[in-house]
Backbone as JSON Lines, residues from 0, in Angstrom:
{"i":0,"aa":"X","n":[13.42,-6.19,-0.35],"ca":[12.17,-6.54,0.28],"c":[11.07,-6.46,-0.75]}
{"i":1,"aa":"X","n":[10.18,-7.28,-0.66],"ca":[9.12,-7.58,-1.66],"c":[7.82,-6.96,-0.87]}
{"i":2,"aa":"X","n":[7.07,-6.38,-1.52],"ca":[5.77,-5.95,-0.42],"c":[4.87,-7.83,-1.59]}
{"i":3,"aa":"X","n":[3.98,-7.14,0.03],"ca":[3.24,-8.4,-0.59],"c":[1.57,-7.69,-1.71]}
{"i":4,"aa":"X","n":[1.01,-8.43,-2.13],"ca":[-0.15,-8.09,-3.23],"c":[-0.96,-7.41,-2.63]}
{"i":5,"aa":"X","n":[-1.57,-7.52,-1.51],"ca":[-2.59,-6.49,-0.67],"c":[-2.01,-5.32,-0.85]}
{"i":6,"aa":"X","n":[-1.0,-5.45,-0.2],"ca":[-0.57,-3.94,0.11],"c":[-0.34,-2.74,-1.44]}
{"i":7,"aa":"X","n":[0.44,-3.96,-2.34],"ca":[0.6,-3.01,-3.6],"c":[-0.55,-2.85,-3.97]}
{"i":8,"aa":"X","n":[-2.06,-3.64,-3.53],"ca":[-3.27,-3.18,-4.23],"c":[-3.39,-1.95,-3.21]}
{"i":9,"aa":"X","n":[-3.5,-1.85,-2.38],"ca":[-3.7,-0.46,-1.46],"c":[-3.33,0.79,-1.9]}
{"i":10,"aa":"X","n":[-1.98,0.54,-2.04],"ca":[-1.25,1.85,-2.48],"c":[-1.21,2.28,-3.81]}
{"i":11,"aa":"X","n":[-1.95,1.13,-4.59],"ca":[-2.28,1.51,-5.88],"c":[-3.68,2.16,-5.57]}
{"i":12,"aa":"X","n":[-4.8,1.69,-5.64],"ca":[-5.65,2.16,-4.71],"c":[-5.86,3.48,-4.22]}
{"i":13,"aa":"X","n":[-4.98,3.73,-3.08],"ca":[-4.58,5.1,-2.74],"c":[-4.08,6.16,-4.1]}
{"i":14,"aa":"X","n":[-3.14,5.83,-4.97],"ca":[-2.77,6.89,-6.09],"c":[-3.85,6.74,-6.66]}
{"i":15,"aa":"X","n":[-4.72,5.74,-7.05],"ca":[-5.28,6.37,-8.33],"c":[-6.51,7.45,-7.56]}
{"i":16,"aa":"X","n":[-6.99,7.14,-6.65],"ca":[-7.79,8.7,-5.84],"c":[-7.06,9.62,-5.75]}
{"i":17,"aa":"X","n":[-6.33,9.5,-5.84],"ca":[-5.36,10.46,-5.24],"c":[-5.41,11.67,-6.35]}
{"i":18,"aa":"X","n":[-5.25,11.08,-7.52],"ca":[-4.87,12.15,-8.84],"c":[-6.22,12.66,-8.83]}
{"i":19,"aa":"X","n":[-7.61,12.02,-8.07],"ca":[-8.94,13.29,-8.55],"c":[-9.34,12.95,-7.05]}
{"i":20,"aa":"X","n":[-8.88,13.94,-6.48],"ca":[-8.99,14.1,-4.6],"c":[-10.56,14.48,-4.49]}
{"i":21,"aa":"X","n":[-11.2,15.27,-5.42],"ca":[-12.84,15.41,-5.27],"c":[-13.76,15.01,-5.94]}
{"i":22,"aa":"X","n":[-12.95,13.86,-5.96],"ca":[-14.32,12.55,-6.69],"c":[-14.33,11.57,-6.66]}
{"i":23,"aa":"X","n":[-15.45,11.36,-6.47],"ca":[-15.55,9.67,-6.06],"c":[-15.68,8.6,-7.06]}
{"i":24,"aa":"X","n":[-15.18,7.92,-6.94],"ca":[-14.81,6.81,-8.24],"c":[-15.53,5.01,-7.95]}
{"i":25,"aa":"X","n":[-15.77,4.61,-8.55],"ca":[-16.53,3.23,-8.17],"c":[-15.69,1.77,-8.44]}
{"i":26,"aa":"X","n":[-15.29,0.93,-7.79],"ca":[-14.38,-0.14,-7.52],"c":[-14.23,-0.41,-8.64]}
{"i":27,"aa":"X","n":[-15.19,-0.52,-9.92],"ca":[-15.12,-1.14,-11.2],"c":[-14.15,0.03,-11.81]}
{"i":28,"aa":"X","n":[-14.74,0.76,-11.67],"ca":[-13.03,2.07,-12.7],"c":[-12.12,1.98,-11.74]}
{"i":29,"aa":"X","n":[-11.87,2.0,-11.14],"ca":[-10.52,1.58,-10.06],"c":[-9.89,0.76,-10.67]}
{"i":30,"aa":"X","n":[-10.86,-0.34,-10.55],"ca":[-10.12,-1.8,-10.94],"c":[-9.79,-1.51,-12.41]}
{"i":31,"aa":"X","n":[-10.52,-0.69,-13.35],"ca":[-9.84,-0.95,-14.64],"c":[-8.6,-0.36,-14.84]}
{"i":32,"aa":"X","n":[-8.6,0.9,-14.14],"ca":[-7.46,1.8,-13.86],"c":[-6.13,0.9,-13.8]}
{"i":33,"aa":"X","n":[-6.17,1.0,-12.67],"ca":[-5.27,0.11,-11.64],"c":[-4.66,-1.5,-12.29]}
{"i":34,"aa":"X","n":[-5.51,-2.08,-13.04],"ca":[-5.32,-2.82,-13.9],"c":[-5.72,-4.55,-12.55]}
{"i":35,"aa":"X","n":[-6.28,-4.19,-11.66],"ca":[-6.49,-5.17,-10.46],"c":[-7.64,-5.79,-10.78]}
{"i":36,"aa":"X","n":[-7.74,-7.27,-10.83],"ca":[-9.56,-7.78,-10.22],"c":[-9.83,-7.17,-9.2]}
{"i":37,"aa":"X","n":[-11.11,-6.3,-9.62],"ca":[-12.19,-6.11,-9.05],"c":[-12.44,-6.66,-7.71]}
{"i":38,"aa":"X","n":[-12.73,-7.56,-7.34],"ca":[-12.37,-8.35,-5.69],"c":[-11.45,-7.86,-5.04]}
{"i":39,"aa":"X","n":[-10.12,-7.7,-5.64],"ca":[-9.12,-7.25,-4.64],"c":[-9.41,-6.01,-4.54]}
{"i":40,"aa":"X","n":[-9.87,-5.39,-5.56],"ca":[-9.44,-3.61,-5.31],"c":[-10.85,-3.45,-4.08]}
{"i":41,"aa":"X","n":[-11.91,-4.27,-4.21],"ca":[-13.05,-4.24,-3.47],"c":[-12.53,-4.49,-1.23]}
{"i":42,"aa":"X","n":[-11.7,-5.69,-1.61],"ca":[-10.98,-6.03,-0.34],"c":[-9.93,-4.82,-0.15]}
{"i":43,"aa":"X","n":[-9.69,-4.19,-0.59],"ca":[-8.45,-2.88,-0.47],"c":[-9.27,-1.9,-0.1]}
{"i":44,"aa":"X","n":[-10.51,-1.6,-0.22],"ca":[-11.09,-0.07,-0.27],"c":[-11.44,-0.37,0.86]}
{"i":45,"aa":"X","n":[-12.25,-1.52,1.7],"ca":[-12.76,-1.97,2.95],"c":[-11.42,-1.49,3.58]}
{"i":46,"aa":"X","n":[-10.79,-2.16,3.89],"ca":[-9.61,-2.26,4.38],"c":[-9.08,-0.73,4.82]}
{"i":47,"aa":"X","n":[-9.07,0.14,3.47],"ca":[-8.65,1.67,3.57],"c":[-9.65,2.44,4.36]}
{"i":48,"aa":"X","n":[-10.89,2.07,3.95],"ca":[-11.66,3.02,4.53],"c":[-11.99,2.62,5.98]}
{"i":49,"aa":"X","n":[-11.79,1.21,6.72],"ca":[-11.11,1.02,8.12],"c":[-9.72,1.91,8.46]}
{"i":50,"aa":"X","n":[-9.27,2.15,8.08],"ca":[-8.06,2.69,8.04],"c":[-8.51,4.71,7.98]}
{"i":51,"aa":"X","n":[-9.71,5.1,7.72],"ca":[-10.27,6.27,7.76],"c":[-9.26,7.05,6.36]}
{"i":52,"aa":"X","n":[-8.69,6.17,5.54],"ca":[-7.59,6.5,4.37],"c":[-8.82,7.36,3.36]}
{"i":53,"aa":"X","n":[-9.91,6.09,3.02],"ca":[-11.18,6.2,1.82],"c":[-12.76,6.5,3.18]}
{"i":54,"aa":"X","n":[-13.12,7.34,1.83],"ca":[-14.77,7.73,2.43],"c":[-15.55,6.56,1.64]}
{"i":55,"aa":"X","n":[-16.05,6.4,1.51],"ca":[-17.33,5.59,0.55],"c":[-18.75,5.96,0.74]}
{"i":56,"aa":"X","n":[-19.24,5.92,-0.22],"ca":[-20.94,6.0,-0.4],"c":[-21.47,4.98,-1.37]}
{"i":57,"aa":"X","n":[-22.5,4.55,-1.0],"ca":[-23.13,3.2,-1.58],"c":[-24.16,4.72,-2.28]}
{"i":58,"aa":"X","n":[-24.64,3.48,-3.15],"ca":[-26.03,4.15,-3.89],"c":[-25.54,4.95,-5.71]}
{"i":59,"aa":"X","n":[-26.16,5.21,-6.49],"ca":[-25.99,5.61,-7.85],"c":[-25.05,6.65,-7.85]}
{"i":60,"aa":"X","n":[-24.87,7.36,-7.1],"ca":[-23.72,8.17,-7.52],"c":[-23.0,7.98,-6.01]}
{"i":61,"aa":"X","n":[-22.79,6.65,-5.34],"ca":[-21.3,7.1,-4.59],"c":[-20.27,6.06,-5.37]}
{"i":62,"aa":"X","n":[-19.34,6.0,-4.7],"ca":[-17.92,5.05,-5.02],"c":[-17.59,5.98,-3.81]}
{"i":63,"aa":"X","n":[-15.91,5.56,-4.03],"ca":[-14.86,5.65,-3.14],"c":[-14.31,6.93,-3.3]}
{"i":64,"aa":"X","n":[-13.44,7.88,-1.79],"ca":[-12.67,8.87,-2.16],"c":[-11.5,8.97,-1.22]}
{"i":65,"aa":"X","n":[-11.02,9.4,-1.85],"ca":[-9.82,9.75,-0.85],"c":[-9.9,10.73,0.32]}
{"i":66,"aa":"X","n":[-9.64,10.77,1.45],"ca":[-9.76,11.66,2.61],"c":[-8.67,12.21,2.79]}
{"i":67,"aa":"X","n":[-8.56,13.3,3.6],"ca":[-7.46,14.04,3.7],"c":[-6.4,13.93,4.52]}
{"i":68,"aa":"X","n":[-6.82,12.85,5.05],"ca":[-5.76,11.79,6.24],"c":[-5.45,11.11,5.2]}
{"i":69,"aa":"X","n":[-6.05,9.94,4.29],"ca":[-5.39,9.07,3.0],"c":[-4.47,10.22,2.31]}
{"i":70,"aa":"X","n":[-4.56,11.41,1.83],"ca":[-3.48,12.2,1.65],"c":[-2.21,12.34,1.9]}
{"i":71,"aa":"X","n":[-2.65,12.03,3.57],"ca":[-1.21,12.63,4.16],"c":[-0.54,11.07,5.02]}
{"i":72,"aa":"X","n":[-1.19,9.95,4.56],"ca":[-0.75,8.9,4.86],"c":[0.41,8.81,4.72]}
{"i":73,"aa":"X","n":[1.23,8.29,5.6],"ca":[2.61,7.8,5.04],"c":[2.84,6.22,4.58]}
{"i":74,"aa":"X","n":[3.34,6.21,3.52],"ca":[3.45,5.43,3.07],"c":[4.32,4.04,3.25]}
{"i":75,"aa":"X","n":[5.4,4.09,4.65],"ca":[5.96,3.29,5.33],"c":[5.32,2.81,6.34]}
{"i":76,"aa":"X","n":[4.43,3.62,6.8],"ca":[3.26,3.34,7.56],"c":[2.47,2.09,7.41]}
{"i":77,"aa":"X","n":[1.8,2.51,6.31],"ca":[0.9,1.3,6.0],"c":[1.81,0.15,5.05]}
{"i":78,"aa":"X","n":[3.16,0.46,4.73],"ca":[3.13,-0.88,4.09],"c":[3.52,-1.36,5.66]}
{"i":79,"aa":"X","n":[4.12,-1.0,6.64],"ca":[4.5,-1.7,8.05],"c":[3.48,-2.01,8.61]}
{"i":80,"aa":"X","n":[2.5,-1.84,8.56],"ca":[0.52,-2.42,8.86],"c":[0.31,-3.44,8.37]}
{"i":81,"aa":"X","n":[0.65,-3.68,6.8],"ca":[-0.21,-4.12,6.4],"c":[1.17,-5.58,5.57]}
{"i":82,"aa":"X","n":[2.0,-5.31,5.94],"ca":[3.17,-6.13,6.32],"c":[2.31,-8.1,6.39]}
{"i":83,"aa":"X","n":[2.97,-8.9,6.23],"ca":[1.96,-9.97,6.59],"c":[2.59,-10.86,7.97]}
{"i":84,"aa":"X","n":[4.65,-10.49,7.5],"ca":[5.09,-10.87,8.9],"c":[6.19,-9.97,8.63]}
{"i":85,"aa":"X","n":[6.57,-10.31,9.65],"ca":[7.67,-9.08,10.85],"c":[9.05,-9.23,9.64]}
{"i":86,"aa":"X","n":[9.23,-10.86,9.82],"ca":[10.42,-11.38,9.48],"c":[10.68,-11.47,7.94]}
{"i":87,"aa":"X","n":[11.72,-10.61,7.26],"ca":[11.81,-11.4,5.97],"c":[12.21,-12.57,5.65]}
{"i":88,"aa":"X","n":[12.72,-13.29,6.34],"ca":[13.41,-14.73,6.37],"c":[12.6,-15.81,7.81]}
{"i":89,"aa":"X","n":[12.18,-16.84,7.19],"ca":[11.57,-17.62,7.87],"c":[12.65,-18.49,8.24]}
{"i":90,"aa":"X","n":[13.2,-18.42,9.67],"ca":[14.05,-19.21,10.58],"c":[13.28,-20.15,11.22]}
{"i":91,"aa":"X","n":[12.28,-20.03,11.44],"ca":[11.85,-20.4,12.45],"c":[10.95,-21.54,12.13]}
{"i":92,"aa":"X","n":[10.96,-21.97,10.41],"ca":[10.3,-23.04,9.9],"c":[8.73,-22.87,9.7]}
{"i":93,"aa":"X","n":[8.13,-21.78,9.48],"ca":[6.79,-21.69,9.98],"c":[6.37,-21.84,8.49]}
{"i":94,"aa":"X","n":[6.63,-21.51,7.64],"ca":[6.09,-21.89,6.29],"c":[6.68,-23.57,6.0]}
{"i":95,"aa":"X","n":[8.14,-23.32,6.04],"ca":[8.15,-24.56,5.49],"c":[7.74,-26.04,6.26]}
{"i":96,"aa":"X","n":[7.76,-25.36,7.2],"ca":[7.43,-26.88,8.58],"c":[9.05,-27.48,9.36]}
{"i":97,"aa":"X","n":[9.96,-26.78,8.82],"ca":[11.32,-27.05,8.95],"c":[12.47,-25.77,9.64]}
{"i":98,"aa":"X","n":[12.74,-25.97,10.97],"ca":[13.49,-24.91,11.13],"c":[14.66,-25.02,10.63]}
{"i":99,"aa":"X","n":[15.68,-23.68,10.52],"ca":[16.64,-23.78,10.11],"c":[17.84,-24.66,10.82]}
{"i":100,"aa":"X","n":[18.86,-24.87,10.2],"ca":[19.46,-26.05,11.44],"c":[20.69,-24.85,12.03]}
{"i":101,"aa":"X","n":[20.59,-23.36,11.18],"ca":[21.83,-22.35,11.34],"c":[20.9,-21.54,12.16]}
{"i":102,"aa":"X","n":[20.09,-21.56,12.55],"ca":[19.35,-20.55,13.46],"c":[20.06,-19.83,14.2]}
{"i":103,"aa":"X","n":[20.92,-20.47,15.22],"ca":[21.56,-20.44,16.66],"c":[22.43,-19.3,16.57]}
{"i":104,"aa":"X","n":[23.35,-19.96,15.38],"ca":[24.36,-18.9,15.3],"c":[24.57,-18.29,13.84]}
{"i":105,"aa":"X","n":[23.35,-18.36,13.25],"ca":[23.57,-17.32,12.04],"c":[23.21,-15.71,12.31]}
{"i":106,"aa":"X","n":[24.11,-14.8,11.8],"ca":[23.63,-13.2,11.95],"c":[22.94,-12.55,10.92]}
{"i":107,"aa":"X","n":[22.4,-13.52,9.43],"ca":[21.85,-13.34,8.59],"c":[20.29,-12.5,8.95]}
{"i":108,"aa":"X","n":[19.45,-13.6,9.87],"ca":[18.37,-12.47,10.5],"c":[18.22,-11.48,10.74]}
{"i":109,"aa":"X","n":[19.72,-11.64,11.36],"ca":[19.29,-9.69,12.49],"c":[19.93,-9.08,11.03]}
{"i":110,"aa":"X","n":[20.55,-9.12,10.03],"ca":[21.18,-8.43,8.89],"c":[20.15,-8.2,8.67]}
{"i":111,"aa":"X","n":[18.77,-8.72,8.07],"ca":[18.0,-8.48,7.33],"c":[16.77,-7.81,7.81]}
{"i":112,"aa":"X","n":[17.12,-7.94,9.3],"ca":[15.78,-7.27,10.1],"c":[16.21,-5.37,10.06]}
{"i":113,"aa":"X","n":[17.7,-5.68,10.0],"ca":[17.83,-4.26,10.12],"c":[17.94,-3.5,8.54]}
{"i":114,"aa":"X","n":[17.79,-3.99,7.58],"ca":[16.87,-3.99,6.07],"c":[15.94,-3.61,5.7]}
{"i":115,"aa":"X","n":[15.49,-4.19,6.11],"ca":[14.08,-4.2,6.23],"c":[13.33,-2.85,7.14]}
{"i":116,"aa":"X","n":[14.26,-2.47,8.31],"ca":[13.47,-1.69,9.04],"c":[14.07,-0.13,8.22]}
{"i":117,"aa":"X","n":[15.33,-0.25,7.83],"ca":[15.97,0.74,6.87],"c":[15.05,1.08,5.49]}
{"i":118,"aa":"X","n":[14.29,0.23,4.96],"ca":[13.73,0.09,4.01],"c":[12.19,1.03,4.36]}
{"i":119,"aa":"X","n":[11.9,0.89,5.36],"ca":[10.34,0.98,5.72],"c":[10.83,2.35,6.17]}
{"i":120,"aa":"X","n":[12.33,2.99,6.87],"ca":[12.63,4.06,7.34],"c":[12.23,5.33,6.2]}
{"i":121,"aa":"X","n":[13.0,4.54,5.21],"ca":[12.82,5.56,4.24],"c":[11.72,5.65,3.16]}
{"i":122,"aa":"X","n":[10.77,4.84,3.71],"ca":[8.94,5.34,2.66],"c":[8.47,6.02,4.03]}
{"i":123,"aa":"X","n":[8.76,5.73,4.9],"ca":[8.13,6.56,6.52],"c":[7.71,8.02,6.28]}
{"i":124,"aa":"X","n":[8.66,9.22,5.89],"ca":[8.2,10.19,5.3],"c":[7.98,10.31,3.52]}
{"i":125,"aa":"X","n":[7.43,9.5,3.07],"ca":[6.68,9.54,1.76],"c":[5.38,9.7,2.1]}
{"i":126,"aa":"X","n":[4.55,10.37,1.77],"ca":[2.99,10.47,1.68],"c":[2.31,10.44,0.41]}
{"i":127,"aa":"X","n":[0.76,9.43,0.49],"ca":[0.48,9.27,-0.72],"c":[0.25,10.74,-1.8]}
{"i":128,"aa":"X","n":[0.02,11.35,-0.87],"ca":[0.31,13.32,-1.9],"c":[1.55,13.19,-2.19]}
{"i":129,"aa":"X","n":[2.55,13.15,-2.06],"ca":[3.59,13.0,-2.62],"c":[4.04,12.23,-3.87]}
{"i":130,"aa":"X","n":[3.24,11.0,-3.88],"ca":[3.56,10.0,-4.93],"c":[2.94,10.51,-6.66]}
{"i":131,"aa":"X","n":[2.04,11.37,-6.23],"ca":[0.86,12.1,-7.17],"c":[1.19,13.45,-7.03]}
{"i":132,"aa":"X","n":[2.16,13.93,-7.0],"ca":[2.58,15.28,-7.11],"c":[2.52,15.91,-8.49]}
{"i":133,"aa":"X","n":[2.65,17.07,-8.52],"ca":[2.59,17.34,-9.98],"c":[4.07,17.77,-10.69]}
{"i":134,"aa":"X","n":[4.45,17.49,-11.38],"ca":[5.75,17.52,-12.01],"c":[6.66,16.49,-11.36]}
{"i":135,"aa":"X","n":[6.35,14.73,-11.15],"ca":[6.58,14.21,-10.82],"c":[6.88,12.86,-11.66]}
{"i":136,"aa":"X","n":[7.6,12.21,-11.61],"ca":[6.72,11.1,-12.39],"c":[6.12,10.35,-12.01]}
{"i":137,"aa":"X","n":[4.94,9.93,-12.08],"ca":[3.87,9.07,-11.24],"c":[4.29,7.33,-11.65]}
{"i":138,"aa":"X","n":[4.32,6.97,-10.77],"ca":[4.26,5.38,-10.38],"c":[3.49,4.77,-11.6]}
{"i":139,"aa":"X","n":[3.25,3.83,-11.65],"ca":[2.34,2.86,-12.77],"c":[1.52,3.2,-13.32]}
{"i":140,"aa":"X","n":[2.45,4.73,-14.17],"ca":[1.82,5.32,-15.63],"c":[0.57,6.46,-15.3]}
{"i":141,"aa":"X","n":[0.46,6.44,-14.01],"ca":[-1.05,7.13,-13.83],"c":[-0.4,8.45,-14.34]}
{"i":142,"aa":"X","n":[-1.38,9.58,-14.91],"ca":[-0.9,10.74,-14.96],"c":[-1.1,11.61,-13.91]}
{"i":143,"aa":"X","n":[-0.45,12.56,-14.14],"ca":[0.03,13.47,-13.11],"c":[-1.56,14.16,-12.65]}
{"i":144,"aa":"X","n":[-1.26,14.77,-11.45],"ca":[-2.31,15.65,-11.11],"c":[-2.09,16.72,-11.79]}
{"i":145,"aa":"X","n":[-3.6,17.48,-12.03],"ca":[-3.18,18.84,-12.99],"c":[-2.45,20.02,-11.95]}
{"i":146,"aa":"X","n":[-2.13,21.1,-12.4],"ca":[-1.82,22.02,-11.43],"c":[-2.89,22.67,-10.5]}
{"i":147,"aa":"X","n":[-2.49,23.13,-9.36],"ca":[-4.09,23.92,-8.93],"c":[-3.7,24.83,-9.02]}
C-alpha cells in the first residue's frame, strides 16, 4: 500500500514537532526540515491543527506545535482519515472511466481490502511519540529526541 503525499506530508509534519515538543516552529523551517514546499507543509499544519494534532500562533514569535493529543496520535489512525479512497484497486472504473470486465467474479478486491485493513492494523498502535523515541532510529534522518 502506498500512502498518498498529504498524508506523508502530515506525518512528516507531525515528527519533525515532535523531536522539540516545547517549541514552536514556523512552516518555513518545517518546510526546510522536512525537505516539503512550503504550501504543502502550510496545507498539512491547517489540516493537523483541525485535527487538534498542532496548536498554532500567528504573530513574531508563534509557528506551529505539537499538542499532547498529536503525541499520542496513532498513526493508523490518521493515515485511515486521511486515506483518499477506501479501495486500493479501482474496480469500479472511477479513475479510469472503465470498469473492470472481472469485477463479478474476481476475489482480487476483497484480497486486497483485507491488506490493506491488515496494514493500517498494524500502524493502529504506533503513536507519533513513538516514531521520535529516543534510542530509536528516526524515520527521514531526523535526529533523535534528547533524553529527558
Amino acid at each position: 500500500m502506498k500512502l498518498n503525499a498529504f498524508t506523508d506530508v502530515c506525518l512528516r509534519v507531525l515528527m519533525d514537532l515532535a523531536r522539540r515538543p516545547d517549541e514552536r516552529a514556523t512552516g518555513q523551517r518545517i518546510a526546510e526540515e522536512i525537505a516539503v514546499p512550503y504550501n504543502h507543509v502550510s496545507k498539512a499544519i491547517v489540516e493537523l491543527r483541525r485535527r487538534g494534532a498542532v496548536d498554532v500562533t500567528r504573530g513574531r514569535y508563534g509557528g506551529a506545535q505539537i499538542t499532547p493529543a498529536g503525541l499520542d496520535l496513532s498513526v493508523g489512525s490518521l493515515v485511515r482519515d486521511l486515506a483518499s479512497r477506501d479501495e486500493v484497486i479501482d474496480c469500479a472504473g472511477h479513475e479510469s472511466g472503465t470498469p473492470c470486465p472481472l469485477a463479478g467474479a474476481c476475489r482480487l478486491r476483497t484480497a486486497l481490502h483485507r491488506a490493506r485493513e491488515a496494514f493500517l492494523a498494524e500502524l493502529e498502535p504506533v503513536t507519533v511519540r513513538s516514531l521520535v523515541a529516543t534510542g530509536i532510529p528516526v524515520a527521514l534522518g531526523l535526529p533523535a529526541l534528547p533524553p529527558s
